[in-house]
VMD Tcl script that draws the C-alpha trace (Angstrom):
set ca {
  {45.30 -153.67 148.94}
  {48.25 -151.70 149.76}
  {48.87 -148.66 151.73}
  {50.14 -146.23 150.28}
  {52.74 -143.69 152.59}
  {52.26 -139.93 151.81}
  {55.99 -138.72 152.21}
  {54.85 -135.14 151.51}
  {52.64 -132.92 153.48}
  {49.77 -131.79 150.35}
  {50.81 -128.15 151.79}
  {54.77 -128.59 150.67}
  {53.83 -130.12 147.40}
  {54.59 -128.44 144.11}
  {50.90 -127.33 142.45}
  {49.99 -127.41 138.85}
  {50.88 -130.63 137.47}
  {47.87 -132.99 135.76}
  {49.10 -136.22 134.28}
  {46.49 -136.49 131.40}
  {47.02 -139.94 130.87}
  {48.55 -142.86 133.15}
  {47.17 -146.24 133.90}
  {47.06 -146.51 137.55}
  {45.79 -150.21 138.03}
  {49.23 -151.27 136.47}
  {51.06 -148.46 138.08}
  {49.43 -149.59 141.52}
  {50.95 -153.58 140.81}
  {53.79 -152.88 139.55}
  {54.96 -149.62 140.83}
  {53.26 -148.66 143.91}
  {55.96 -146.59 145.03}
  {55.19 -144.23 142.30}
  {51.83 -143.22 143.72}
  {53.41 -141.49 146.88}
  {55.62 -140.01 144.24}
  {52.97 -138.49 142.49}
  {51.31 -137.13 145.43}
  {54.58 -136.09 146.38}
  {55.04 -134.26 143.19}
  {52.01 -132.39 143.76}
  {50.48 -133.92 140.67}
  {46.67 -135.23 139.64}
  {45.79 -137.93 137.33}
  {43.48 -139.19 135.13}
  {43.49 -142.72 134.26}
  {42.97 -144.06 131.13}
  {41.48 -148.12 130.40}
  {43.80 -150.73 128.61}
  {44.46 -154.12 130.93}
  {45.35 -157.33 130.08}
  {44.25 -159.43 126.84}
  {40.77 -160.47 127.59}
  {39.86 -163.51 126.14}
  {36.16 -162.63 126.60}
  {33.93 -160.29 127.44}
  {33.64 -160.94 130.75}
  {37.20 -160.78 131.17}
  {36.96 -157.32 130.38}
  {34.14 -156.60 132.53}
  {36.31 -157.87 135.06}
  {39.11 -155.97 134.54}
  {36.65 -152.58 134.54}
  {35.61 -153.73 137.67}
  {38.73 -154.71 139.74}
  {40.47 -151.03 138.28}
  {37.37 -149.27 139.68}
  {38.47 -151.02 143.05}
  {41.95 -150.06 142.69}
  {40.94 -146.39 141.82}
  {38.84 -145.68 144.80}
  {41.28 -147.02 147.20}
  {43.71 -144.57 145.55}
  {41.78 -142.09 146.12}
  {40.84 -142.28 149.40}
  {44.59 -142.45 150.45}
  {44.54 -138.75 148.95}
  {45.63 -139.29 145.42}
  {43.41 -136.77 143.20}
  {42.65 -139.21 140.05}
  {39.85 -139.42 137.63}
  {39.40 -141.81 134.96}
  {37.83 -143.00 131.52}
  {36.60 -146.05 131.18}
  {36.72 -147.93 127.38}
  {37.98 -150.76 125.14}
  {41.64 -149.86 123.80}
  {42.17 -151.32 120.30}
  {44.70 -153.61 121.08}
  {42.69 -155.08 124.18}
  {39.38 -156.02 121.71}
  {37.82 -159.23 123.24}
  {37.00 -161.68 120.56}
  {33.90 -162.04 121.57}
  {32.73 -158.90 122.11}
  {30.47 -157.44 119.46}
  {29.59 -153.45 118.54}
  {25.94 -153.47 119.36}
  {27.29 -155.07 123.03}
  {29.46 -151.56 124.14}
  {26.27 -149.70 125.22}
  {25.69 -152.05 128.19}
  {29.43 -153.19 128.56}
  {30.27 -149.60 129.10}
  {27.02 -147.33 130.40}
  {27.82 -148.97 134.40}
  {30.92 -147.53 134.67}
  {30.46 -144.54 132.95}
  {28.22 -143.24 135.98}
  {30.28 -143.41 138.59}
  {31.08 -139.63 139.25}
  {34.94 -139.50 138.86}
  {34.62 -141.07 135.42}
  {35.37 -138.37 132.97}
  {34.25 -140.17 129.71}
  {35.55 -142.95 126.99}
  {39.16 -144.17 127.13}
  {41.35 -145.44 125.85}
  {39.71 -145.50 122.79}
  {41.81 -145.64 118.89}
  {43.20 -147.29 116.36}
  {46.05 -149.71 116.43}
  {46.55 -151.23 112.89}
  {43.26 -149.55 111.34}
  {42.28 -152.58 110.86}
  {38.26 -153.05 110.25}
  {37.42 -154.64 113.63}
  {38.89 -151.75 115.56}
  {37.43 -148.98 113.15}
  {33.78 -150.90 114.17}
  {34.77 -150.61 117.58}
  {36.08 -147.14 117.48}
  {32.67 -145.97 116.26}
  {30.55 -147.77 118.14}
  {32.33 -146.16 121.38}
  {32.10 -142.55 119.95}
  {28.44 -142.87 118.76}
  {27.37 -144.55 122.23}
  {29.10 -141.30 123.78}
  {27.68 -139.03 122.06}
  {24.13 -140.92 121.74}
  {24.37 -140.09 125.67}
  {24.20 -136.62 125.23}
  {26.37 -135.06 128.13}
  {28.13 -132.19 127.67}
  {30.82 -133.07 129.88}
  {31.74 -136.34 128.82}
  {35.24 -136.63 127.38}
  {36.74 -138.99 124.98}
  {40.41 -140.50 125.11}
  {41.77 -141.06 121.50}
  {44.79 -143.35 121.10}
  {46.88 -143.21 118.37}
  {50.43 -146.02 117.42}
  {53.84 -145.72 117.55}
  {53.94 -147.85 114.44}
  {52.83 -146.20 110.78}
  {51.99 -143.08 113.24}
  {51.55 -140.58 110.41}
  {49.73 -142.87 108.39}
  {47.12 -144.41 111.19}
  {46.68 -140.98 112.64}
  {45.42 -139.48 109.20}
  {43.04 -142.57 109.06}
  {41.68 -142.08 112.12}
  {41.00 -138.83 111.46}
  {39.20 -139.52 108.31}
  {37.00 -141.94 110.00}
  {36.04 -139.65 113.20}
  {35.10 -136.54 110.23}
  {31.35 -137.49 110.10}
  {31.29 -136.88 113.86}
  {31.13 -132.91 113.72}
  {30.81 -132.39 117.66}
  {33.85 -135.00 118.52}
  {36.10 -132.82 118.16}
  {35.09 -130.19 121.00}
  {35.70 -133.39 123.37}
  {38.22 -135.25 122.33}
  {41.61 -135.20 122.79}
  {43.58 -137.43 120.39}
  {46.82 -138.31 122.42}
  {50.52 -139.56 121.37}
  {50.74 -136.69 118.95}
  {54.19 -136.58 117.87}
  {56.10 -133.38 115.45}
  {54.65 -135.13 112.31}
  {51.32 -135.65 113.57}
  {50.00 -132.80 115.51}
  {49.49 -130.25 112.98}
  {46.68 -132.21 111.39}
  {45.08 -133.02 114.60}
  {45.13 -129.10 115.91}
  {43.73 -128.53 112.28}
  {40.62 -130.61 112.92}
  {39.83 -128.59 116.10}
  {41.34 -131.58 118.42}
  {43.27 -130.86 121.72}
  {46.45 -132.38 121.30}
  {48.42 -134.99 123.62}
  {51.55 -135.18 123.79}
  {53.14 -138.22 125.78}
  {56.73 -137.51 127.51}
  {59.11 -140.67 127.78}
  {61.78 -142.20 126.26}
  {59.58 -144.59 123.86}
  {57.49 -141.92 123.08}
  {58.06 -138.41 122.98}
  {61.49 -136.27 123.99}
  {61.25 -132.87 126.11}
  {62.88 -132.05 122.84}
  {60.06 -133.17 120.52}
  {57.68 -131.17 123.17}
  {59.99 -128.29 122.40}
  {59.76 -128.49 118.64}
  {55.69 -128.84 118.88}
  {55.34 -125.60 120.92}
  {57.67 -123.68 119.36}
  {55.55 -124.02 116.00}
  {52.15 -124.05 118.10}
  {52.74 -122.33 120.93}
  {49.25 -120.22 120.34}
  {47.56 -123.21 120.41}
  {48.69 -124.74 123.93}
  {45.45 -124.10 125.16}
  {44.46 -127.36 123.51}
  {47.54 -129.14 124.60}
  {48.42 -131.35 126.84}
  {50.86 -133.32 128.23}
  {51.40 -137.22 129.94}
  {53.34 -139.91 131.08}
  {51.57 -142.96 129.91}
  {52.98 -144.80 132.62}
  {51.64 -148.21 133.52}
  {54.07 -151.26 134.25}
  {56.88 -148.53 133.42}
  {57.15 -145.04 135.44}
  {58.08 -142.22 133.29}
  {59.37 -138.84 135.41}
  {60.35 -136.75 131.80}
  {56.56 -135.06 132.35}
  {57.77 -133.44 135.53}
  {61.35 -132.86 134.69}
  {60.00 -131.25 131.75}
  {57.59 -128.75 134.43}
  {60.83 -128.23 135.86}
  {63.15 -127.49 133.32}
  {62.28 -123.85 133.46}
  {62.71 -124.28 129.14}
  {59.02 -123.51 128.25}
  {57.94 -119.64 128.53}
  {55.58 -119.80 131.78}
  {52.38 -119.40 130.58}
  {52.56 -121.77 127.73}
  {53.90 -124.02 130.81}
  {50.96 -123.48 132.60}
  {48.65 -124.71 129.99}
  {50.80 -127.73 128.48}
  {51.32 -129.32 132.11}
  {47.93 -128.25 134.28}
  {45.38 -125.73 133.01}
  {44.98 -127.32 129.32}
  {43.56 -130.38 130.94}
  {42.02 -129.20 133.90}
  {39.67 -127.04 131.70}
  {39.14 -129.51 128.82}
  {38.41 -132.55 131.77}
  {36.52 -130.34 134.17}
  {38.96 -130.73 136.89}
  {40.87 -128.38 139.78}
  {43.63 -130.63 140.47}
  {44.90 -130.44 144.42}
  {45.62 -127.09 143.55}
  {41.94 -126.26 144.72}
  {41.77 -123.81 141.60}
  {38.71 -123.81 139.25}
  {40.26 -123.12 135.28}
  {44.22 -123.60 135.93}
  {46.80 -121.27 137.48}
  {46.35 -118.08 135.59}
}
mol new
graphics top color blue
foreach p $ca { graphics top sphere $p radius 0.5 }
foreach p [lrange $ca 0 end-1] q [lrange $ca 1 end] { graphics top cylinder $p $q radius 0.2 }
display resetview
């Protein structure tokens, strides 16, 4: 395992920055200089599941296992992360079946800095990941914990379309939507998901969303972003638009304050290395 350098005293470190979304087991192979720049940044993270393509079920296990590794190590070089653990639709292991998520996923949803069930979604809509889909959002909820979360992922591909069919499918879920944030909103896709009483994620980077596209969400629901959110989705690739976008200074500050830190620290439960208990204001 790597060291990782802190090239930033925590006390000279910008505050207020949570990265709602980031896969740090890639980040940590692939880009392991980006973790000092995080701290360095002054920003917490929460980690959402996706991996490799596991041929079987235990391959997946596996790769739940080894990130849980990789995430406390992180953590005790003084990165402040958090994580959900889950089956992404694209990372479905042919071999897996519904009825087997309970006991793939109830281990490594007790381990305290697990936050809930991620990434969870639809890809293609096709009818193996709407099985899977449920099967994770009726285990979570079956649980009964008020403060478990759930990570929705939604495509870049037929996003409109997929996005409104996942949302069909999660309506006969009536509590879902006070937990669940259904990320990679985009200008044509957010309305309907702040209409279903959602929070909102928006992912910054080139391949996803623009500062500009951020701009053009808020300033049509900018009395709503206290139920948004905003990410990197970094993983093999390191995306710095989330804080260049803190920094631009083009966001009026309090809708700032929610969209990049207290939106997510009050929907996840978390301070950040602020120290704060509900966000910055």
């Amino acid at each position: 395992m790597r060291t990782w350098r802190i090239s930033v005293k925590r006390s000279e470190a910008p505050a207020g920055i949570i990265d709602s979304h980031v896969h740090l087991r890639l980040l940590a192979r692939y880009n392991p200089e980006r973790i000092d720049w995080l701290m360095g940044h002054g920003c917490s993270v929460i980690s959402w599941a996706f991996g490799g393509n596991f041929a079987s079920v235990s391959g997946l296990t596996q790769y739940l296992r080894d990130r849980q590794v990789v995430f406390n190590e992180l953590r005790r070089h003084g990165l402040d992360c958090y994580h959900l653990s889950g089956i992404h639709p694209r990372k479905i292991p042919p071999n897996l079946r519904p009825e087997d998520v309970p006991d793939l996923l109830a281990p490594f949803l007790e381990v305290p800095e697990c936050l809930g069930i991620g990434e969870i979604g639809l890809e293609t809509g096709s009818s193996r990941e709407q099985e899977f889909l449920c099967a994770q959002v009726e285990f979570g909820l079956s649980l009964a914990r008020p403060d478990l979360r759930f990570g929705i992922h939604t495509p870049r591909q037929q996003k409109s379309k997929i996005t409104r069919q996942l949302l069909d499918l999660l309506k006969p879920y009536e509590s879902l939507a006070a937990v669940a944030v259904i990320d990679h909103c985009s200008p044509e896709t957010i309305d309907r998901v702040l209409s279903d009483g959602y929070h909102a994620g928006i992912s910054l980077s080139r391949t996803k969303s623009s500062e500009e596209d951020l701009l053009r969400m808020l300033a049509a629901f900018h009395p709503e972003s206290n139920r948004i959110m905003c990410n990197t989705d970094s993983s093999r690739d390191f995306h710095e638009d989330l804080v260049l976008a803190s920094q631009s200074g083009k966001i009026e500050k309090r809708v700032a304050e929610n969209v990049f830190y207290g939106t997510a620290a009050r929907f996840f439960g978390i301070s950040g290395q602020t120290g704060k208990d509900d966000g910055p204001f």
